[in-house]
N, C-alpha and C positions, 0 to 999 in steps of 0.2 A: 461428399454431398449429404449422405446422412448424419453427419457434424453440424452441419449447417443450420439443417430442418429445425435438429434438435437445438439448438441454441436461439434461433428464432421462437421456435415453440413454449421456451421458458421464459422468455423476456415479452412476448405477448401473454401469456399468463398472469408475469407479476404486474403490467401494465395494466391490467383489467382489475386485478385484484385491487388494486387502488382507486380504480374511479367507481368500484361498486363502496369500497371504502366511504371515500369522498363523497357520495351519492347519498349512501345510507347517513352519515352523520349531518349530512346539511337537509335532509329531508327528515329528518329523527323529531318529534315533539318536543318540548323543554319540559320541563316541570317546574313552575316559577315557584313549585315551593323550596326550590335546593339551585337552583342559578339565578344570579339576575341575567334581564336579556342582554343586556350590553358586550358583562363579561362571555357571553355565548357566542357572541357575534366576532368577538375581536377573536375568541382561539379557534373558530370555525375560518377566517380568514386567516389566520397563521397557519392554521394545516392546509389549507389552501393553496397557499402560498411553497410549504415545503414539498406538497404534492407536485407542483409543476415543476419545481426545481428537482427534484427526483424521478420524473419522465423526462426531464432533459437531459440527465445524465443517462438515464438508460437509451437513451435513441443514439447519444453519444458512443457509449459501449457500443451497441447493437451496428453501428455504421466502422466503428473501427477492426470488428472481428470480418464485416463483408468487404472491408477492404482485404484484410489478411488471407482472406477465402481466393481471391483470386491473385495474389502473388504468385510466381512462377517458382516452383520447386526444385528444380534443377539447375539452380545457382551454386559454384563453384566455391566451397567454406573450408577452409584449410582445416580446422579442429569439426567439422560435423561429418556427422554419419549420412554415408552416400544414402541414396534410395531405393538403390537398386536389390537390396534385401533388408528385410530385419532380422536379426535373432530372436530366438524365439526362447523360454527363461529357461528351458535346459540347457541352451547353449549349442543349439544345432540352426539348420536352419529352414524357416516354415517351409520354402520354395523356392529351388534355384530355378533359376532362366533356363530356355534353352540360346544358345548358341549365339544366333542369329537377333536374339532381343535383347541381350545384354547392350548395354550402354556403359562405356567406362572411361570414356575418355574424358569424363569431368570428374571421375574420382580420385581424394587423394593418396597419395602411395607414399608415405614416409618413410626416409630412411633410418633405422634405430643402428646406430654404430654403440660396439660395446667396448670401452676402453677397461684401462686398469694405471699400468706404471710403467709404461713407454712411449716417452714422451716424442722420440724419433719417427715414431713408427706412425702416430694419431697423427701429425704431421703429412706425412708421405699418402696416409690416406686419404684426409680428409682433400687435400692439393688434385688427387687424383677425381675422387668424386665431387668436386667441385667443376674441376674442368670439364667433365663431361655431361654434369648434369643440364638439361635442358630448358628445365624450367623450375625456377625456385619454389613458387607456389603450389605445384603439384606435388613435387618433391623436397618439402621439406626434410633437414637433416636433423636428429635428436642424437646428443653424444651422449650416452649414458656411463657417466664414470664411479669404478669403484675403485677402493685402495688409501683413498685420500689421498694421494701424491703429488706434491704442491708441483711439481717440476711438470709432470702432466695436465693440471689442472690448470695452471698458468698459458701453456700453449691451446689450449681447447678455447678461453677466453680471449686468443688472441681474433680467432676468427667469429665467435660472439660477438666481439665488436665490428671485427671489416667485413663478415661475409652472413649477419645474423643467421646463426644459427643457435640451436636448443643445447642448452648442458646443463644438464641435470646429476645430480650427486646421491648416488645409494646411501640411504642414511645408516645404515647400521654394518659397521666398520669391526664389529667385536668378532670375537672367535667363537669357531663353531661347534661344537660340542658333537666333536666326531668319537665315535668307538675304536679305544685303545688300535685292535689291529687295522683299522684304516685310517691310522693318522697320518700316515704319509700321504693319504690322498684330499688330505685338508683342501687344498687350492679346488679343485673337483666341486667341493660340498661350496664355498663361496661361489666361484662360478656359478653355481644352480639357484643360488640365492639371491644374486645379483639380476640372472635373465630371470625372474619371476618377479623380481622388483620393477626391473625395466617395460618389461611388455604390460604387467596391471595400467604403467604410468601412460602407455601409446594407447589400450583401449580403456581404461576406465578414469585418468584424468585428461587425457587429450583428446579423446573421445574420437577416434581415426577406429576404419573400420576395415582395413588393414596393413600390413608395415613388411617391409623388405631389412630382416638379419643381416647386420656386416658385423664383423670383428674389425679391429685394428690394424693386423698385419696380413689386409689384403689387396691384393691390386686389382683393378676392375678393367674390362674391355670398353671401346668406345660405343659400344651397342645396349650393354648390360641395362642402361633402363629402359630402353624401346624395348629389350626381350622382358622386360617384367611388366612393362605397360601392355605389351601383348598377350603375352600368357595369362593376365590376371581375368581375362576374358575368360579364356579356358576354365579356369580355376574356379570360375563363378558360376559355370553350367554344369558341371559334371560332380555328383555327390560323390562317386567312386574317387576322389582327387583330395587330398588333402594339404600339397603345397608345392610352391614352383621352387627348385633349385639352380644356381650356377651354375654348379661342381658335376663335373663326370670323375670320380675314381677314376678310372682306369683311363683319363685322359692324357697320356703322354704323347710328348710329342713324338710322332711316327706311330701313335697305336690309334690316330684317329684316324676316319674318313675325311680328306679335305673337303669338308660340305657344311661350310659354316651356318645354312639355315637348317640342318638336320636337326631334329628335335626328338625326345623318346618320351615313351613311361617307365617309370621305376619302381618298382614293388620297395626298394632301399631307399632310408632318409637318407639323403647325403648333406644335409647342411651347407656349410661355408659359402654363405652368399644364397638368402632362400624367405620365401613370402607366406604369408599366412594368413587367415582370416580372421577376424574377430569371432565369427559364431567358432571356431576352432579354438581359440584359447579360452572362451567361455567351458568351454569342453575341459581342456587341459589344462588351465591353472589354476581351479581350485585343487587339483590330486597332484599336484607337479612334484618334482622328489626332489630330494635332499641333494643329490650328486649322481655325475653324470646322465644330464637330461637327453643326450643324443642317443645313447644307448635305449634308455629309458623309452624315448617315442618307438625304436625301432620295435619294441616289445608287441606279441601279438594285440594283449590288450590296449593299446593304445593304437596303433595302426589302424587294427577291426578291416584288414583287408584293401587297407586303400593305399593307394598309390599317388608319387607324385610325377612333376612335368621336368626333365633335366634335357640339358644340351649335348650333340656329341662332338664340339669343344665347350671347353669349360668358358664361364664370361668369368669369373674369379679366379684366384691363383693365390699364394700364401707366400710370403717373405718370413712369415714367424718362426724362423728356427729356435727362438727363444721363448719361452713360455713354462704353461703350468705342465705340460707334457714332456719337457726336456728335450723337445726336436725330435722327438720320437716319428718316425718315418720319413721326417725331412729328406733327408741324406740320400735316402734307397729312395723315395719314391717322389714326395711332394712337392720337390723342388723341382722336378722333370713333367711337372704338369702342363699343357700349353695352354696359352692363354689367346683367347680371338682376338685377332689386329683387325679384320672386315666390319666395315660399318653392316649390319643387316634390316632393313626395313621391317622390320617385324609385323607392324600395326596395319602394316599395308599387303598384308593374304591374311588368307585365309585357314588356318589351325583348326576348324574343325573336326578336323586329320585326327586330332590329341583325343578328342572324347573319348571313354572306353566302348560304345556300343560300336563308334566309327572304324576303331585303332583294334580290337581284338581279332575280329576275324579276319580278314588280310592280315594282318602281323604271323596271326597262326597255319595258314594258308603256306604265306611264302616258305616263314622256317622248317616247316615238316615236306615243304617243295622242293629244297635245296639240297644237293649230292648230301649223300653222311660219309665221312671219310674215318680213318685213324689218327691218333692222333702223332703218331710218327710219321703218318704221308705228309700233316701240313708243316711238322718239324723238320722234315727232309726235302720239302720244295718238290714233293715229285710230282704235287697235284697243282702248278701252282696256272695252270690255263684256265682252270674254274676261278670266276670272279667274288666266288661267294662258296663259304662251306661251313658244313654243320658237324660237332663233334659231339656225341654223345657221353652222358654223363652219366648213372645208376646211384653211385651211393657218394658218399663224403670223400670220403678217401678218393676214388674216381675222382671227382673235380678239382680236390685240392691237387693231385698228380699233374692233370692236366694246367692247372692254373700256375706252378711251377714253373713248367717246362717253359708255356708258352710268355710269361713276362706278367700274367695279371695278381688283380690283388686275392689272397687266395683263402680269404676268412670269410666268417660269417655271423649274422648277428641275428640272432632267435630264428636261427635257420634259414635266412636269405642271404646269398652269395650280394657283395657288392655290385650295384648296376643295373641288378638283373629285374627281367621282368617277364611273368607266367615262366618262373626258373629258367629265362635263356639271360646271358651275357655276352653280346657284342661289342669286336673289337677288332681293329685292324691287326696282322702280323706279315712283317713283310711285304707288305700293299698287295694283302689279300685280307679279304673279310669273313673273319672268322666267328661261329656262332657256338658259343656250350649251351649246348639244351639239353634238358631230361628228354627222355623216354615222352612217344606221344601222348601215350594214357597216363599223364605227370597227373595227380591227383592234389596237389598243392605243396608246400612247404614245412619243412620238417621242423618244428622248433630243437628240438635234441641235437641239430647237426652247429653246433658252436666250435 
């Protein structure tokens, strides 16, 4: 409204400014010793004349900016910046909603798939998130290909034509100028170069104001984007939040809860299938690193204590045995992740469960509520009538012993255990639910413990 005023304000001014114009020069004296009257008359009637042609065009402007005044704002644009915040120029943002005001079901949610030179694989997944996507215009697909690989590249256009979608090509194909002893980890250093290329292109040339991370060699559940369409709710009221994930680590099959609408917090990025906001990469890619960026977020300084929203089953799952990591956990772990087959209505409850002021105290409540056991009672089945148990944990060593024995993943990245959240880790064993937490006076997260 105060746009308005002011735009009125100026176009009444320069309006005036001209009829005092106008006013002063046709009531002005002549001086017959330096004009005849004739030629006076004719260029006082040409400015005249361009005076009213110049208040026409201004009432013109002035009527087409109060049409634009009352257009409705919350029309549905596939490359524009929803409304429902702005970033603000550091890259945070001014004001998040709370909960219940958020509006999101007219924003759009891009999917940014990252290929490379598999051409089977972009295939299997593109087929996959096609079938289950909902609605095209909310969900646009952008394949972001790097490698040059005409074999992949050719298959990416084939659905460009049948199924429009985006494929974009990383322009700079050269080598990277890794240091002698990490040259082995060259693939790493592209990788990081690649997702900094691709995310600038989803918010600063396609101006989307946030996007949902796939790789190539994933498979998705039939739910996966009703659970990002509804978490991106969450995601948008809660500053302590900094992205929605797929992936449960520790999600094998038989070490979940059968409770496909269960939902957590994670102090852990877990990536592989996960959402982020535009005031967030405003944040994070101008300082984005060289190689390995997942580690890289996991860093204190980049986190800054926040947490994201993950499932306890995963809605992604990974067929990539083959890649820049050599299938490195595949084998042991990755390939025994399960993936949700239940459709879950997401969008329709209510998560405000997820906020952190909502989600800490009852979370910290029940776990310091529940039996504390050893952790050879729950390796020996002797406690196994308790529905629910807590094993305690003190140092590094302690958890890793314990993460051993019991089946989980048993590392840690600047000192946070995979999963975990205020340092607990839940997880089924034996269809019993088991909890590692610290000590109750846990004072936070130890970076030293890697």
């Amino acid at each position: 409204m105060r746009r308005k005023h002011i735009i009125f304000f100026v176009v009444v001014m320069f309006l005036t400014w001209n009829m005092l114009m106008y006013v002063t020069l046709v009531t002005k004296p002549q001086n017959p010793e330096h004009h005849h009257h004739g030629d006076v008359k004719v260029r006082l009637n040409d400015l005249q004349d361009q005076i009213v042609l110049q208040i026409k065009e201004n009432e013109k402007i002035l009527q087409d900016l109060q049409k634009k005044q009352k257009q409705p704002s919350n029309e549905v644009v596939s490359q524009a910046v929803p409304k429902l915040v702005r970033p603000n120029d550091t890259g945070g943002l001014e004001n998040k909603l709370s909960y219940n005001k958020v509006k999101a079901d007219n924003v759009i949610l891009p999917i940014l798939m990252i290929a490379c030179n598999r051409a089977d694989a972009i295939q299997r997944s593109l087929d996959l998130v096609l079938k289950y996507r909902p609605d095209d215009e909310r969900f646009p697909i952008i394949v972001s290909q790097d490698c040059g690989h005409e074999q992949t590249a050719e298959m990416i256009q084939k659905y460009v034509t049948d199924k429009g979608i985006i494929h974009i090509k990383q322009p700079d194909l050269g080598k990277v100028n890794v240091p002698w002893p990490q040259r082995k980890f060259e693939g790493y250093y592209k990788i990081s170069r690649h997702y900094k290329w691709a995310l600038n292109q989803v918010f600063h040339t396609y101006n989307h104001s946030a996007v949902i991370v796939v790789e190539d060699d994933l498979d998705i559940s039939p739910d996966f984007f009703e659970y990002f369409a509804a978490t991106f709710r969450v995601l948008m009221s809660d500053n302590s939040l900094w992205c929605v994930s797929a992936w449960n680590d520790n999600g094998k099959r038989g070490m979940v809860k059968d409770d496909p609408e269960l939902l957590h917090r994670t102090d852990f990025f877990p990536g592989l299938g996960w959402m982020l906001e535009r005031s967030m990469w405003l944040e994070l890619g101008p300082k984005w690193p060289e190689a390995f960026w997942d580690d890289w977020m996991r860093h204190p300084d980049q986190r800054k204590n926040r947490s994201c929203i993950r499932p306890e089953i995963s809605r992604t799952s990974t067929f990539g045995k083959k890649g820049v990591s050599k299938g490195l956990f595949f084998e042991k772990h990755l390939k025994f992740i399960q993936l949700n087959e239940k459709y879950v209505p997401f969008t329709q409850k209510d998560l405000s469960y997820l906020i952190k002021e909502n989600y800490d105290p009852p979370f910290h409540k029940f776990i310091y509520g529940i039996p504390e056991i050893s952790l050879n009672d729950v390796a020996s089945d002797k406690v196994k009538h308790l529905p629910e148990v807590r094993v305690t944990y003190r140092t590094k060593n302690d958890f890793k012993a314990i993460a051993k024995k019991l089946g989980i993943m048993d590392d840690f990245k600047a000192g946070v255990e995979r999963t975990a959240y205020r340092g607990v880790v839940s997880f089924t064993y034996k269809d019993q639910r088991v909890h590692v937490a610290p000590p109750r006076e846990w004072k936070g997260y130890d970076p030293t413990w890697t």
